[in-house]
C-alpha positions as CSV (number, residue, x, y, z in Angstrom):
1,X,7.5,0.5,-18.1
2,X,7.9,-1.4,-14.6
3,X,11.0,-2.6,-15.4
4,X,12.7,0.7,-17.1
5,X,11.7,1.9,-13.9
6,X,12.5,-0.1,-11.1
7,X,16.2,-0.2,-13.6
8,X,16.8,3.5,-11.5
9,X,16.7,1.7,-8.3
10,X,19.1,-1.1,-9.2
11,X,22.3,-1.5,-7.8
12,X,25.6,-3.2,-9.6
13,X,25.7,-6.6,-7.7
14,X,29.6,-6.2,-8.3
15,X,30.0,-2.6,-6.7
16,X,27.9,-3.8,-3.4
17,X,30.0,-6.6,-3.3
18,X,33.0,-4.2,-3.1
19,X,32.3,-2.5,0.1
20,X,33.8,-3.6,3.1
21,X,31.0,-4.0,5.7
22,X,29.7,-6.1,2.8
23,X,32.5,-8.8,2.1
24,X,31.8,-10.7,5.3
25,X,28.1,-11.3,3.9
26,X,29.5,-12.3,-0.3
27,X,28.5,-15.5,-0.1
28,X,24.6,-14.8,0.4
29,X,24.1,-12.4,-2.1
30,X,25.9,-13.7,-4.8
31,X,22.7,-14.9,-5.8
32,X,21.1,-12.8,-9.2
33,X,17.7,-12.4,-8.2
34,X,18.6,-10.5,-5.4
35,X,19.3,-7.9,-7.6
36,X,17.8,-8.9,-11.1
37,X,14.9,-6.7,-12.4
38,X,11.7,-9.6,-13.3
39,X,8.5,-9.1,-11.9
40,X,9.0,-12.3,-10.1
41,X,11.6,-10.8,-8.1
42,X,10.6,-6.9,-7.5
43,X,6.8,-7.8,-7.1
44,X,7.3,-9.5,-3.6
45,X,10.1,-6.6,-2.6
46,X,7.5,-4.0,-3.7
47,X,5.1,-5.3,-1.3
48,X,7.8,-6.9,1.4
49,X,9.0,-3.4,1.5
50,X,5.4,-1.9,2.2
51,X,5.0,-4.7,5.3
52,X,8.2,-3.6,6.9
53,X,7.5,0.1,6.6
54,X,4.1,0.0,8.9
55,X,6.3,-1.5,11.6
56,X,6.6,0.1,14.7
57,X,10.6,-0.7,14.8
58,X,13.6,1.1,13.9
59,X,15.8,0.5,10.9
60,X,12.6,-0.4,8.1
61,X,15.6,-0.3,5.1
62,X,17.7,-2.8,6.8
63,X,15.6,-5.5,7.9
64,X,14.0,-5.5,4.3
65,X,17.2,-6.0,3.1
66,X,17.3,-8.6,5.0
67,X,14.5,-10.4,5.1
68,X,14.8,-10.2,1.2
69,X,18.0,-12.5,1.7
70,X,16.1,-15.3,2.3
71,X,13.0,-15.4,0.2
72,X,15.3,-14.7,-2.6
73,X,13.7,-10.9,-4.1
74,X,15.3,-7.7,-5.3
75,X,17.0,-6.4,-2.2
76,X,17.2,-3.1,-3.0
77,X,13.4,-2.6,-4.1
78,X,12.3,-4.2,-0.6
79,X,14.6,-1.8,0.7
80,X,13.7,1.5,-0.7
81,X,9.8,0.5,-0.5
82,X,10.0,1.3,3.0
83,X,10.4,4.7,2.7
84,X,6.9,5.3,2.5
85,X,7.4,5.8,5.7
86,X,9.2,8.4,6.6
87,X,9.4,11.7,9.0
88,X,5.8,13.2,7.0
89,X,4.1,10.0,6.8
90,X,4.8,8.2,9.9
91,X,3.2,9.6,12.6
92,X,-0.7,9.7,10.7
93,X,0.0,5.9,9.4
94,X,1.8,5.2,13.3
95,X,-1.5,6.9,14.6
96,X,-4.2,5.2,12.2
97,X,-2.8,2.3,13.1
98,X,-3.3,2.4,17.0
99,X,-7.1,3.8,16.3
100,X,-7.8,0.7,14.1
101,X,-6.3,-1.4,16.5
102,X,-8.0,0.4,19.3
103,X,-11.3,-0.3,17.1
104,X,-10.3,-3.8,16.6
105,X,-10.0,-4.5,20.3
106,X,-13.0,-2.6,21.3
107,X,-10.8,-0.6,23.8
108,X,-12.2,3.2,24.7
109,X,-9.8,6.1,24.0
110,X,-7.4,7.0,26.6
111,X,-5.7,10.3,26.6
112,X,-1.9,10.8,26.2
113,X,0.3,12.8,25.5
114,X,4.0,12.1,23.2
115,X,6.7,13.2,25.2
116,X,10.2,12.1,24.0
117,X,11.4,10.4,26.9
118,X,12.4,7.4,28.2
119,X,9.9,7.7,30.9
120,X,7.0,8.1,28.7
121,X,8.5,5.0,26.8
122,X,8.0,3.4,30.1
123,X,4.9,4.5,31.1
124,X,2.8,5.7,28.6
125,X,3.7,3.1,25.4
126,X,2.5,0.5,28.0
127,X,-0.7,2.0,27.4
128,X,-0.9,2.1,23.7
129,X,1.2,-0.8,22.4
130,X,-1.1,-3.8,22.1
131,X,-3.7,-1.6,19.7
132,X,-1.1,-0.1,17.6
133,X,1.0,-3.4,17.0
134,X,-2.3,-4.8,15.8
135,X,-3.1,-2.2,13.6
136,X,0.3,-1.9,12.2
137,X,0.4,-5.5,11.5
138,X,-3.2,-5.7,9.5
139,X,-2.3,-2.0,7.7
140,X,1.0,-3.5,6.6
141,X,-0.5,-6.9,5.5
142,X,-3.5,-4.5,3.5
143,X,-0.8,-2.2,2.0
144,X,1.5,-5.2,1.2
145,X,-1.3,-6.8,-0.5
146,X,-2.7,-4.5,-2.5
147,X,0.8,-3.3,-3.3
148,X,1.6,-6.9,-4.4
149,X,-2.2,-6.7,-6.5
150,X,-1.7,-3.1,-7.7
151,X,2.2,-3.9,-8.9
152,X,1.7,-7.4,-10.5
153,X,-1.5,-5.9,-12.7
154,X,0.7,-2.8,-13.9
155,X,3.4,-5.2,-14.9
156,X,1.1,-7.2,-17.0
157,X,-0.5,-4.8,-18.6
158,X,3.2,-2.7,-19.3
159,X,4.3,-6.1,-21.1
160,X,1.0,-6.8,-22.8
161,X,1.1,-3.3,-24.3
162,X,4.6,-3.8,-25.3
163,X,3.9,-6.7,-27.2
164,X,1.1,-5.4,-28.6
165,X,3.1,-2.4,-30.0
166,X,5.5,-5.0,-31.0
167,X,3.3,-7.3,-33.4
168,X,1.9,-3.8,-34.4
169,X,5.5,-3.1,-36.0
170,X,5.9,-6.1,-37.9
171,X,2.3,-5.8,-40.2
């Protein structure tokens, strides 16, 4: 079952390769577990992709992909993982994150209030940035864990099942 669905998410390694931003960069993703689908491979991107998305940063999608490069996963599945995050869901994870990092560092509330600006980026993210880094970091390493856990146990049992149905055939 994992694997028929994580199949939607693939891309054609050949048709990536075709795009021209993409030529310049060939030579690293030639490799086939970037964009195989084995558990070995879209188990880490699964929960890479949930790390990056609690991130405080811009651009979750791309530095997935990228950090997938290296540590040799399924780039698109670390990639599309971090849309978890997106414009419903990342301001209550943004804002559980600074009050477990507030909780963390045993700071008290301070009042605030969002103002898209560059002079509340100045002033006021000074304020809250230590306790929501913190909390983002130990969310992301909870959700990428137990993403990892949760992902890795459904696999086994989809393939157990399968070859349970399998012998069940052949009597």
């Amino acid at each position: 079952m994992p694997r028929r669905f994580f199949r939607k998410f693939a891309l054609k390694r050949e048709r990536v390769m075709r795009l021209w931003f993409v030529e310049p960069f060939n030579h690293l993703i030639h490799d086939p577990d970037l964009w195989g689908i084995r558990r070995r491979s879209v188990v880490p991107a699964f929960s890479l992709g949930l790390f990056v998305a609690f991130m405080p940063i811009p651009g979750h999608a791309l530095i997935a992909g990228l950090l997938a490069l290296p540590l040799r996963i399924n780039v698109a599945i670390a990639a599309v993982t971090t849309f978890v995050s997106n414009p419903l869901t990342i301001g209550p994870m943004f804002f559980f994150a600074y009050r477990v990092g507030r909780y963390l560092l045993g700071q008290e509330p301070q009042p605030f209030q969002f103002e898209l600006s560059l002079s509340w980026l100045g002033n006021q993210f000074l304020l809250i940035w230590q306790p929501m880094v913190l909390g983002c970091v130990l969310l992301g390493s909870i959700a990428a864990f137990a993403g990892y856990v949760a992902l890795d146990l459904l696999w086994r049992a989809s393939i157990a099942d399968y070859l349970a149905r399998r012998r069940g055939r052949g009597k």
